[in-house]
C-alpha positions as CSV (number, residue, x, y, z in Angstrom):
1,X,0.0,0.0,0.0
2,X,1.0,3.6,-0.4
3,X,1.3,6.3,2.3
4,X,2.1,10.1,2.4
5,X,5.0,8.7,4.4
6,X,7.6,6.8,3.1
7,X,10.3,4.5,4.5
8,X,13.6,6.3,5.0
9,X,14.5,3.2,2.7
10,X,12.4,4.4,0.0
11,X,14.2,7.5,-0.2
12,X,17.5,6.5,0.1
13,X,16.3,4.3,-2.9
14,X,14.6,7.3,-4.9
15,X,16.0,7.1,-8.7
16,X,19.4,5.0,-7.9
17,X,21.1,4.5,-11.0
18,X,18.1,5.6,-13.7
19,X,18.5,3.2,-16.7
20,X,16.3,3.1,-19.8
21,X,16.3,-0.6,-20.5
22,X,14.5,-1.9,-24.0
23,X,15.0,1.2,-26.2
24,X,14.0,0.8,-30.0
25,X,13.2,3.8,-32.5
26,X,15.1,5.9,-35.0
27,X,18.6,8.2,-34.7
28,X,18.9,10.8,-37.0
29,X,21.3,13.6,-38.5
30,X,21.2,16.4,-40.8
31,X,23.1,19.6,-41.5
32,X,21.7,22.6,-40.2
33,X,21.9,26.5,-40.6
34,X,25.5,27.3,-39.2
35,X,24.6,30.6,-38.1
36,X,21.6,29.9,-36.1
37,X,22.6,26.9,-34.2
38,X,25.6,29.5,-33.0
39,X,23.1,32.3,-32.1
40,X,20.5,29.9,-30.3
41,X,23.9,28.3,-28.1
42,X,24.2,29.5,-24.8
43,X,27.5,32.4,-24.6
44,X,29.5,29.5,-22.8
45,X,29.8,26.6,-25.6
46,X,30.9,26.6,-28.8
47,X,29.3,25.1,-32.1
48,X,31.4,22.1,-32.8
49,X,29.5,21.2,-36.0
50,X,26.7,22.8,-37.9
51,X,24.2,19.9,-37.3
52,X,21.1,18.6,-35.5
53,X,21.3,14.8,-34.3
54,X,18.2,13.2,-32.6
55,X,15.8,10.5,-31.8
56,X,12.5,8.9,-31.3
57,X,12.1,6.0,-29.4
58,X,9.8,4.0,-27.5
59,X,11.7,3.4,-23.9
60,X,9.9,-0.1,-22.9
61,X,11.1,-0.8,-19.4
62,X,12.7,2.0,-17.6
63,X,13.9,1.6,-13.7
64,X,12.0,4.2,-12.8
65,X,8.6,3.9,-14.6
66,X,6.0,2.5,-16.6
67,X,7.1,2.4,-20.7
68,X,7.0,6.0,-22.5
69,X,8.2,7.5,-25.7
70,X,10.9,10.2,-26.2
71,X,12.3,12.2,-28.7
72,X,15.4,14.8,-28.3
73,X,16.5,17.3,-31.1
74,X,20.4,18.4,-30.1
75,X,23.3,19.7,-31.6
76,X,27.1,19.2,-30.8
77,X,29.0,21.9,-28.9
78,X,32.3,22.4,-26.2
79,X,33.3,23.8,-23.5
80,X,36.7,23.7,-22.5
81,X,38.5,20.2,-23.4
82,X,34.8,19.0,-23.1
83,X,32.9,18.0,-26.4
84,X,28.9,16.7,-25.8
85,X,25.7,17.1,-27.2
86,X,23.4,20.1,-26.7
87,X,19.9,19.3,-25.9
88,X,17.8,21.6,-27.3
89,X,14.6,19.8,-26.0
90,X,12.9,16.8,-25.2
91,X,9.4,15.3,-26.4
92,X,7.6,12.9,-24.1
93,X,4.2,11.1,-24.1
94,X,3.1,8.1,-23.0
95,X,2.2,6.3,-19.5
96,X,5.5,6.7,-17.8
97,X,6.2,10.3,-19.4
98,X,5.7,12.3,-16.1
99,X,8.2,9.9,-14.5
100,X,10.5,10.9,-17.2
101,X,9.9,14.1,-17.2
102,X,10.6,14.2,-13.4
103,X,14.0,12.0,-13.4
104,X,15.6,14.1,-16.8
105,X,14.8,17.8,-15.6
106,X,14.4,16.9,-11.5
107,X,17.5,15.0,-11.8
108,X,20.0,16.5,-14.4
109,X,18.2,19.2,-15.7
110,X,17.3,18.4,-18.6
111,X,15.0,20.5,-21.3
112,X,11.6,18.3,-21.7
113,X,8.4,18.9,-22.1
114,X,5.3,16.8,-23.0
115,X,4.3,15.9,-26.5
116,X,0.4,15.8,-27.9
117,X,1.2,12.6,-30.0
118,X,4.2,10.6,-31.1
119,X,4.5,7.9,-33.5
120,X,6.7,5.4,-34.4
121,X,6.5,2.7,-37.0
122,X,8.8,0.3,-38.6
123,X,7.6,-2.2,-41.9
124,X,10.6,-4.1,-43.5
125,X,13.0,-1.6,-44.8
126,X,10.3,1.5,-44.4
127,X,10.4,3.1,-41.2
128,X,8.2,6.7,-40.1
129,X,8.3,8.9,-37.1
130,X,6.0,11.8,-36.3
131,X,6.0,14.5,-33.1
132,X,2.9,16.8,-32.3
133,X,2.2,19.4,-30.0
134,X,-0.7,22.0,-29.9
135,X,-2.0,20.5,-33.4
136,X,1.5,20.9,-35.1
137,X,3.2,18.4,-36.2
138,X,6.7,19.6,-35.0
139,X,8.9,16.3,-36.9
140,X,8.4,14.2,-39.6
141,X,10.7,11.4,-40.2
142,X,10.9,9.0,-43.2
143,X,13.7,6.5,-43.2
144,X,14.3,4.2,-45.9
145,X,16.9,1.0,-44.9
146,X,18.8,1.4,-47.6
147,X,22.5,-0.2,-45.5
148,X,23.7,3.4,-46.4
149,X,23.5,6.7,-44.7
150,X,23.1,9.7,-46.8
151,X,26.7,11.1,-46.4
152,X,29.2,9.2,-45.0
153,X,29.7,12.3,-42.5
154,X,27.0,10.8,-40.4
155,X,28.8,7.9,-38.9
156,X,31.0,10.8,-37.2
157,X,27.9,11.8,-35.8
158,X,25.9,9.5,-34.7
159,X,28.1,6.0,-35.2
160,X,28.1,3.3,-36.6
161,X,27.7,0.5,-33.9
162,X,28.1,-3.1,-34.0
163,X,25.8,-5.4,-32.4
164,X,27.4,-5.7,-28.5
165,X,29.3,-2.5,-28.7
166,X,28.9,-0.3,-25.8
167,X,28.8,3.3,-26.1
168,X,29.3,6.5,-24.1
169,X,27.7,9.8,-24.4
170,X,28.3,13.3,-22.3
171,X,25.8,15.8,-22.8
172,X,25.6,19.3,-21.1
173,X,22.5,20.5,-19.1
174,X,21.3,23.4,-17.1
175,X,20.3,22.6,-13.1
176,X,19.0,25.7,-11.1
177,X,16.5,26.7,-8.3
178,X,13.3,29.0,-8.9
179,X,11.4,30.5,-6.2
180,X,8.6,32.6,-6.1
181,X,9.7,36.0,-4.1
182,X,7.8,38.2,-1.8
183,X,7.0,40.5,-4.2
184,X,5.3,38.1,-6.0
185,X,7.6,37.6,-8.9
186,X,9.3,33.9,-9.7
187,X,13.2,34.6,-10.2
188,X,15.8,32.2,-11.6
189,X,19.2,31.4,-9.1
190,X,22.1,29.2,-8.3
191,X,22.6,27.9,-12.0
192,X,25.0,25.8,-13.4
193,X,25.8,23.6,-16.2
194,X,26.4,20.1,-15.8
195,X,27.2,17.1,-17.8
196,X,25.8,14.0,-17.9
197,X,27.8,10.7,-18.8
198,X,25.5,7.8,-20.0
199,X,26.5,4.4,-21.4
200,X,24.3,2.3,-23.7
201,X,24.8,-1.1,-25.3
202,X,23.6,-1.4,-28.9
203,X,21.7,-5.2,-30.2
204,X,20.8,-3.7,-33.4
205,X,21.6,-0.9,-36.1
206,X,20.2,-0.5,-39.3
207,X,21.2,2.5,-41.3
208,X,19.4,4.1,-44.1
209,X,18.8,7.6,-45.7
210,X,16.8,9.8,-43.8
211,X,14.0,12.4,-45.1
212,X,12.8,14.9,-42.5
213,X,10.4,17.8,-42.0
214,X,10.5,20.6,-39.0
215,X,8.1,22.9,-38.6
216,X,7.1,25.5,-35.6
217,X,4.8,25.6,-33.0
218,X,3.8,28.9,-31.1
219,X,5.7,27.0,-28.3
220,X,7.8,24.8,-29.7
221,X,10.3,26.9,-32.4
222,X,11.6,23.7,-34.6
223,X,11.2,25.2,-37.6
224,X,14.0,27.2,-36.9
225,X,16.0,24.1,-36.8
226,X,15.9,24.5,-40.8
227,X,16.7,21.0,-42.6
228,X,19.9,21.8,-44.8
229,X,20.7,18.2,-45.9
230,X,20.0,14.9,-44.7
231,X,23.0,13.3,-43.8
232,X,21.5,9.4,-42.2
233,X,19.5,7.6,-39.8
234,X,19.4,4.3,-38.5
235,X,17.1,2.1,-36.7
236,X,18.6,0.9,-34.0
237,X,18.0,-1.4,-30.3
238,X,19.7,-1.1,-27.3
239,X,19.2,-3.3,-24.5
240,X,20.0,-0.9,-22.0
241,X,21.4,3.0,-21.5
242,X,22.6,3.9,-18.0
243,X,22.4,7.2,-16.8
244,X,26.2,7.1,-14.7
245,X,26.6,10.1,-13.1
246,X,26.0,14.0,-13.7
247,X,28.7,16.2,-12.7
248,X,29.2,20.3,-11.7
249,X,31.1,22.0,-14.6
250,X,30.3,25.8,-13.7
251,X,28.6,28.4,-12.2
252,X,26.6,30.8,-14.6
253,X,25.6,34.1,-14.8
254,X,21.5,34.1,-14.6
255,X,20.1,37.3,-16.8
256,X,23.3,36.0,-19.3
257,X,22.1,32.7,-19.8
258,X,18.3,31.9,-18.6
259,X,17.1,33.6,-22.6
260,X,19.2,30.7,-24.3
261,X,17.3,27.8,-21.4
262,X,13.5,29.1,-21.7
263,X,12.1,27.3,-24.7
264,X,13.3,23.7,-24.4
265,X,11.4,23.8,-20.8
266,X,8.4,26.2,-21.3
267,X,5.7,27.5,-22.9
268,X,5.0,31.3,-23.8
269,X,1.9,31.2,-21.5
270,X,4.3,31.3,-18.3
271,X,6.3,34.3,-19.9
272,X,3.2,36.8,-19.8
273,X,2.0,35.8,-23.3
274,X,-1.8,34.5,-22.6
275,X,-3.0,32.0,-23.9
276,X,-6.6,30.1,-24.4
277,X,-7.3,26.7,-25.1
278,X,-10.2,25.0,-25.6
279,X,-11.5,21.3,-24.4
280,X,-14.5,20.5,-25.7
């Protein structure tokens, strides 16, 4: 049974190594607009690469939750000696999406936010993926499994994995507090960027040539992700990712940085721009 008070147990035991067992969907690249993915990069990283890598999977047995569906768009950056991905923002939907949600940006602060619909669907060599929020339909991925990526410049990007290999990712995030003041106001402090190391272990990988479509919510600015050139996609299994440890790079300067952290992790309605919505 469950209680409004826990076991000290149960919170020692609160999200102890998070691991995203039983992950199947579609990884993608494609060149993007050189000059935007440097002006939407937060003043501390660099652009590494003028591209936008991704997925959409369906996670089928996390440690933490029921089975949910994710999606990420990011781009490659640095900091220092340190080279990672740049999330950008996170898609979730399905049963165990608010436990993902909670775990990514409690956790290791990362960008996500909750998707309307998301699709994925695999027949022989043809494979589809679709994300939707407030009736847009923000991605659309077709991925033919041709055995060949588009350009040969995507295996730098997003591998080329044999079954058993086991990989390793660091990605940089954004942790702070927010409080609501006595004057009312909610204010932003104590931020940082972090990294987070994560190691998966691939069972399959399928590669193919990718075809892909962005467009723009009034939330959710994708379309300014502009498709350049496909550059490859695979389908792919892995039978587990671990998330191993997040770690303290820096302290950050608040009114510098929060602009660039916004729009991954929230709508336009908490920024003073109303908006009305309709159930019927």
């Amino acid at each position: 049974m469950s209680s409004f008070v826990v076991s000290k147990e149960d919170v020692k035991n609160f999200v102890d190594a998070p691991c995203v067992s039983d992950q199947e969907g579609i990884m993608f690249v494609y060149a993007a607009p050189e000059e935007v993915l440097k002006s939407i990069l937060p003043p501390h990283l660099t652009l590494v690469a003028p591209v936008i890598c991704g997925y959409v999977v369906q996670i089928k047995s996390p440690n933490f939750g029921a089975p949910y569906m994710e999606s990420v768009v990011y781009t490659v950056a640095q900091h220092g000696d340190i080279v990672g991905g740049y999330s950008l923002n996170l898609m979730l939907h399905g049963p165990g999406a608010e436990q993902g949600v909670i775990v990514g940006r409690d956790c290791c602060g990362i960008p996500k936010k909750y998707a309307d619909e998301m699709e994925l669907r695999r027949m022989g060599d043809q494979c589809t993926a679709k994300i939707v929020r407030h009736g847009v339909t923000l991605m659309e991925i077709d991925l033919n499994l041709t055995g060949e990526y588009n350009a040969p410049v995507a295996a730098g990007m997003i591998g080329d994995p044999e079954p058993g290999d086991v990989g390793t990712t660091c990605s940089f995030f954004h942790k702070y507090n927010l409080t609501q003041t006595e004057k009312g106001n909610c204010e932003f402090s104590d931020l940082k960027m972090v990294t987070l190391d994560m190691a998966n272990t691939t069972q399959t990988w399928d590669k193919g040539e990718l075809s892909i479509k962005v467009a723009s919510s009034p939330d959710d600015p994708y379309g300014e992700l502009e498709v350049v050139q496909p550059l490859g996609a695979a389908w792919f299994k892995n039978s587990d990712c671990l998330m191993k440890k997040t770690t303290e790079i820096c302290e950050l300067d608040v009114d510098a940085t929060m602009p660039y952290l916004m729009t991954g992790r929230y709508d336009r309605s908490m920024m003073g721009h109303k908006g009305t919505y309709l159930n019927i």
